[in-house]
C-alpha positions, 0 to 999 in steps of 0.5 A: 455477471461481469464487472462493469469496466466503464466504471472501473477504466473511468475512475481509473482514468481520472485517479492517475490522472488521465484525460477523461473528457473523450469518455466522459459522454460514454457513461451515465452520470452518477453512479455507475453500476450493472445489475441484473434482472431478477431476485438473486441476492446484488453484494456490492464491493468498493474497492481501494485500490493501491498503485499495483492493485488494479487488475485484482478485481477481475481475478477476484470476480472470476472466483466469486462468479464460480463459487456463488453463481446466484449472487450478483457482484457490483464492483466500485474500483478507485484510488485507495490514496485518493479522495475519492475512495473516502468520499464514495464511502462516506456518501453511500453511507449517507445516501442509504446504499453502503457497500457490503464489502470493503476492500482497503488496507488493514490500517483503514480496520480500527479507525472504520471500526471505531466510526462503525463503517465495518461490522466484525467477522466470524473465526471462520473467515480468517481461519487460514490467515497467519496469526501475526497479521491477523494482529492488524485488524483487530479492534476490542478482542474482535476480528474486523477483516481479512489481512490478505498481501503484505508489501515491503517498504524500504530503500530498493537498491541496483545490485549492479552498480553497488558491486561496481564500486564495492558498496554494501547496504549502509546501516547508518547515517554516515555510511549512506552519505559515503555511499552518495559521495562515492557514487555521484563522484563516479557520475552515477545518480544516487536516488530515483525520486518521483515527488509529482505525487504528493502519496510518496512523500507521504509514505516516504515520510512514515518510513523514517517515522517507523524508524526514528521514533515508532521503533523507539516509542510505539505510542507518539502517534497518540502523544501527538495527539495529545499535545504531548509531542509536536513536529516543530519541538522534535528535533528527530522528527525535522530530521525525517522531514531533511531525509525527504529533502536529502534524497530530493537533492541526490535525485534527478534535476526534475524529481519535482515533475515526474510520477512513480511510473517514470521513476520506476523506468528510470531506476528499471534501466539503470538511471539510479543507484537506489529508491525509496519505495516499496513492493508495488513498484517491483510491478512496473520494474519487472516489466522495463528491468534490463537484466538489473538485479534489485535488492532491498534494505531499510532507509538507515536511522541515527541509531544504526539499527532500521528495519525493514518495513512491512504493510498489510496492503489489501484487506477485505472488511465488512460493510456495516450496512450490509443486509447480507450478513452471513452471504457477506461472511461465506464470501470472505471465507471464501476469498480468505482460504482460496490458495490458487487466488491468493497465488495469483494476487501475490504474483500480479501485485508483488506482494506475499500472501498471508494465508498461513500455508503460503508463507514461504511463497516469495517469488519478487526480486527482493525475495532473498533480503525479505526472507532474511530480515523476516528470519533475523526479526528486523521488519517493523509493522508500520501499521503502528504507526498508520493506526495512529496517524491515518492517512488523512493526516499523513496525506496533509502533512504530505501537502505541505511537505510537498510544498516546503521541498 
C-alpha cells in the first residue's frame, strides 16, 4: 500500500502556509485516508512533523511495506509545531479512532504518558537505541518510545566571514557584543533572523532558558510552576527574553516579515555572519551553500560557560488505544534497529541517528564542532527544559514575544 499523498501535500500546504483553495476540491472533507479491501490488519501512524521531517514518511513506509506485507499502513502527515498535530490527536481520541502509532518528539513521551495517550513498549523495541537518549522517554521506570535522531541547537556561524576579520566563537556576553561591533562596523550583518514564525522565537527563547538557568537549576520549570518563580520577578529570565531582542536588532530590517526558508537562503549565501537555529536548517542550507563553511557554537550565557544543545527530535510512541498491541511492538522493533533506514533519515533530515552502532555516523556540515562539544561534555539535554514547559506553553509564551518585539 502507499501513503495517501493528498492527505499529506494537503496539510502540507496549509502548515506552511500555502494557498490551499486550488486543491481544496480535490479531496473528500474529513478525514482522508486510503484503505483496503479485505481483513489484513490497518495500523494507523500520525505523524508530527518538524520543518525537516517531511519526506521521512516515505522512507518509513518503503520499509514497512517490505517487512510487513499483510498489514495496511494509514499515514496522517502534519506540522509537529502547529495546531493541528495536537488537535488530530486529541479528536481521534475522542471520536474512538486513535492512531496506533505516534510519531513526535521525545519531549511529547512524559506528558502523553501521564495523560494516557501512549502505552509503554516492551526492552525489546528499543534494544539497539544508545542508553543515554533512551533517558528522554522514560516516564515511572518505563519505556514510553523510540528516541530516533538527535538535531543540534545552537548559533550557526560563516567560517568565511569570521576567518575575515580573525574572529573566533565568543564564550561570553561581551565577547559577542565585540564580535557584532566588528562585524556591522565592516558592513556585514551580524544575524540571519527569520520571526514571521512565532515557533522560532520560541525555540529561540529555550535556548537561552537551557543556558541561563536550566543548566544551573534543573527544576524551575516545575518551581514556575509552583509559583515559586515568575518571568517579571527574574532578572535572568528578562534577560533571555532581551537576547531575542538584541538579535532582532542586528538582524535585517525586515527580520519581522520573513520565514525560516528565507533566512536560511540568505545566511546560505552569505547575507549573514551568524543564526540562531538548529540542525534542520543544514537541510535547506545544503542546497543554496555557496561553498560557505558552517560552524556551529552555543548562544554564550553571562557566565562564560554555554553548551551546546541537543534535542531528540523524532521518536515513535505507542498509541494507547491501539488493538494491535504486540503488531504495533514488532513494527517499533523493527523501525528501532533498521540501520540502513536510520541512515537514510539521519542523511535526509541532518540529524544523528540514535541507534547505538551508528553513533559515530555524522556527516552534516557541523559535524566537527558537534563531535567536539559531545567529546568535552558541553551539550545540554534540552528535554529538561521541554518536559517542563511543554510546548503548548512555550508556544504561548512565543505569542506574546512576538508581539512585544
Amino acid at each position: 500500500m502507499r501513503i495517501n499523498k493528498k492527505l499529506v501535500i494537503v496539510v502540507f500546504l496549509v502548515v506552511f502556509g500555502i494557498g490551499v483553495g486550488s486543491f481544496y476540491n480535490l479531496i473528500p472533507k474529513g478525514e482522508i485516508v486510503e484503505k483496503r479491501k479485505g481483513d489484513n490488519p490497518t495500523i494507523t501512524i500520525l505523524a508530527g512533523q518538524s520543518t525537516s521531517d517531511a519526506g521521512t514518511e516515505e522512507m518509513i513506509q518503503k520499509v514497512l511495506e517490505e517487512k510487513f506485507p499483510e498489514v495496511n499502513f494509514e499515514w496522517i502527515c502534519v506540522g509537529w509545531a502547529e495546531d493541528n498535530y495536537r488537535l488530530r490527536l486529541t479528536g481521534r481520541y475522542a471520536i474512538g479512532n486513535p492512531p496506533d502509532i505516534i510519531i513526535g518528539k521525545s519531549q511529547d513521551a512524559v506528558s502523553y504518558a501521564q495523560s494516557n495517550v501512549i502505552l509503554p513498549i516492551p526492552e525489546r523495541c528499543a534494544a539497539c537505541i544508545s542508553e543515554e537518549e533512551k533517558n528522554a522517554v522514560m516516564y515511572n521506570g518505563n519505556l514510553y518510545g523510540i528516541p530516533y535522531t538527535c538535531q543540534y541547537q545552537g548559533v550557526f556561524y560563516n567560517k568565511d566571514i569570521f576567518e575575515r576579520y580573525g574572529l573566533k566563537p565568543p564564550k561570553t556576553m561581551r565577547e559577542l557584543r565585540r564580535i557584532v561591533d566588528i562585524l556591522e562596523s565592516s558592513g556585514e550583518v551580524a544575524f540571519a533572523g527569520h520571526y514571521k514564525e512565532a515557533w522560532q522565537v520560541g525555540n529561540n527563547t529555550m535556548q537561552f532558558f537551557m543556558n541561563e538557568i536550566f543548566q544551573y537549576n534543573p527544576d524551575w520549570g516545575d518551581e514556575l510552576r509552583q509559583g515559586r518563580s515568575t518571568f517579571s520577578d527574574d532578572k535572568i529570565v528578562q534577560q533571555c527574553f532581551q537576547n531575542s531582542r538584541y538579535i532582532l536588532e542586528h538582524s535585517w530590517n525586515d527580520a519581522l516579515q520573513i520565514d525560516q526558508f528565507e533566512c536560511d537562503e540568505r545566511f546560505g549565501k552569505g547575507n549573514a555572519a551568524m543564526y540562531l537555529t538548529g540542525s534542520w536548517s543544514l537541510q535547506y542550507l545544503s542546497q543554496v551553500t555557496q561553498d560557505i563553511q558552517i560552524g556551529i557554537f552555543p548562544y554564550p550565557n553571562e557566565q562564560g560557560d554555554a553548551k551546546l544543545i541537543k534535542e531528540i527530535n523524532i521518536s515513535f510512541m505507542k498509541g494507547a488505544g491501539t488493538t494491535e498491541s504486540e503488531l504495533v511492538d514488532d513494527i517499533l522493533q523493527e523501525l528501532g534497529s533498521n540501520e540502513e533506514l536510520a541512515k537514510e533519515v539521519a542523511d535526509f533530515t541532518k540529524g544523528e541517528s540514535t541507534l547505538e552502532d551508528l553513533q559515530d555516523y555524522r556527516i552534516t556540515e557541523v559535524q566537527e564542532d558537534t563531535g567536539r562539544y559531545e567529546a568535552a561534555d558541553q551539550v545540554i539535554d534540552v528535554t529538561i527544559g521541554n518536559t517542563q514547559l511543554i510546548w503548548d506553553y512555550q508556544s504561548e509564551i512565543a505569542e506574546e514575544e512576538l508581539l512585544w518585539l
